[in-house]
PANU-464767 format. One line per field, with one value per residue (C-alpha): residue number from 1; x, y, z. Coordinates in pm, 1 decimal. Layout:
N
num	(NUM;...)
px	(X;...)
py	(Y;...)
pz	(Z;...)
//
This chain:
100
num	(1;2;3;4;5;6;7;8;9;10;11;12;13;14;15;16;17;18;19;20;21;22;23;24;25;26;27;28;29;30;31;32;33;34;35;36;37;38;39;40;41;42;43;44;45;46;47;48;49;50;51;52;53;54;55;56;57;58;59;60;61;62;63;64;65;66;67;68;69;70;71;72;73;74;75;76;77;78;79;80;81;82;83;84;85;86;87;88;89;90;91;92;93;94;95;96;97;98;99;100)
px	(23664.4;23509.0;23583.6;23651.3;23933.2;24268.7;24237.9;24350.4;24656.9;24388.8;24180.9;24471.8;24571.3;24225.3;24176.6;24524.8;24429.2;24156.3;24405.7;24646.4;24972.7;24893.0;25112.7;25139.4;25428.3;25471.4;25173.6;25027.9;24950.2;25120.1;25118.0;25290.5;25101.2;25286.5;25096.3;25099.2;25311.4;25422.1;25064.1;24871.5;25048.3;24955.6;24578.7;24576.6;24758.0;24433.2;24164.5;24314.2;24316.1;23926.5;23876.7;24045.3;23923.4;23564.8;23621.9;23810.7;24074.9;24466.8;24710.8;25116.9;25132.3;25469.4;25472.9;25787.3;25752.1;25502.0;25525.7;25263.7;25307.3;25037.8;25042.0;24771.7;24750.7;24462.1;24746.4;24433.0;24408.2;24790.0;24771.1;24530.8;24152.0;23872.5;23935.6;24226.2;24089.3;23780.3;24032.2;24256.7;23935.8;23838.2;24164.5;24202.5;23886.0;24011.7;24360.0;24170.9;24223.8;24511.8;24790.9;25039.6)
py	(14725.9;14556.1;14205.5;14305.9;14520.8;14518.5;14706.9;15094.2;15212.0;15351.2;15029.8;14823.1;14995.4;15029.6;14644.9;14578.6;14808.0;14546.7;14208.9;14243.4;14062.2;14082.9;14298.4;14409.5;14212.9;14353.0;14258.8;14043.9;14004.9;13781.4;13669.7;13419.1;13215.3;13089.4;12786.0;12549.3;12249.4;12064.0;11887.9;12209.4;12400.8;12063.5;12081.4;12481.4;12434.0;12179.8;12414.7;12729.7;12477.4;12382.1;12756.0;12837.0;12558.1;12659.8;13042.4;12887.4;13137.6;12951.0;13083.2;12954.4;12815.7;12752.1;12525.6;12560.1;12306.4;12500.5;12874.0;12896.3;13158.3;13260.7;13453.1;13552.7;13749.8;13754.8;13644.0;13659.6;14053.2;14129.2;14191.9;14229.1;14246.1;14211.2;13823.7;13856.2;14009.7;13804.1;13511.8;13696.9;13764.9;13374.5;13209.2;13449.9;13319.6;12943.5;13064.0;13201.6;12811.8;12771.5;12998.3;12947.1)
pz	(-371.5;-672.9;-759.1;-1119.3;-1082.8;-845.8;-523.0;-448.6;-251.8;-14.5;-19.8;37.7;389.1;496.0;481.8;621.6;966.6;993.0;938.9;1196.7;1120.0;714.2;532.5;151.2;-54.1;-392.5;-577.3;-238.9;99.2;339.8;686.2;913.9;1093.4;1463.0;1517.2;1810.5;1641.1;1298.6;1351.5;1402.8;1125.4;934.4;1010.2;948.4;610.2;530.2;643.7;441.3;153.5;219.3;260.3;-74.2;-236.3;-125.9;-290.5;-568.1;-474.7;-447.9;-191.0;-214.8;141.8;262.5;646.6;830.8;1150.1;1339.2;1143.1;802.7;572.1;343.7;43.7;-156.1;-471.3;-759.6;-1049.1;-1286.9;-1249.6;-1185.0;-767.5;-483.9;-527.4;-289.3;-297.0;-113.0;177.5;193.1;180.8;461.4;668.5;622.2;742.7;1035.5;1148.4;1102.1;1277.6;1634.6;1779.4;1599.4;1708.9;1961.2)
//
């Protein structure tokens, strides 16, 4: 996958057999995120922003008491690109200590 241009069917379910949980919405990928608490989904919802912030690459997060759902989605090409999945990849390293 090449950052310049949005990912292939096949690309797209390669990387998702290597994110467990993450799943393809329309143009994105998403997961849910069952953390330990409200103040654990709290502190996971800052470190995906740090993360994102870091690959100045934007996820919606939506927290709902101790559940976060990520979605992720290169808007500037249209759908999913290899920033996505580097992204994915990042946070479900952060998640490891996180989860319930």
């Amino acid at each position: 996958m090449a950052d310049k241009g949005l990912a292939t069917d096949t690309e797209i379910q390669a990387a998702l057999a290597e994110l467990p949980g993450w799943k393809r919405q329309n143009n994105s990928l998403q997961k849910t995120f069952d953390l330990k608490g409200f103040k654990a989904a709290m502190a996971f919802a800052g470190t995906v922003g740090e993360l994102a912030d870091r690959a100045d690459h934007h996820p919606d997060i939506l927290i709902q008491f101790h559940k976060v759902t990520i979605t992720t989605s290169s808007h500037d090409k249209g759908g999913i690109t290899d920033r996505d999945f580097r992204l994915a990849r990042q946070i479900e390293a952060a998640a490891k200590d996180q989860m319930a």
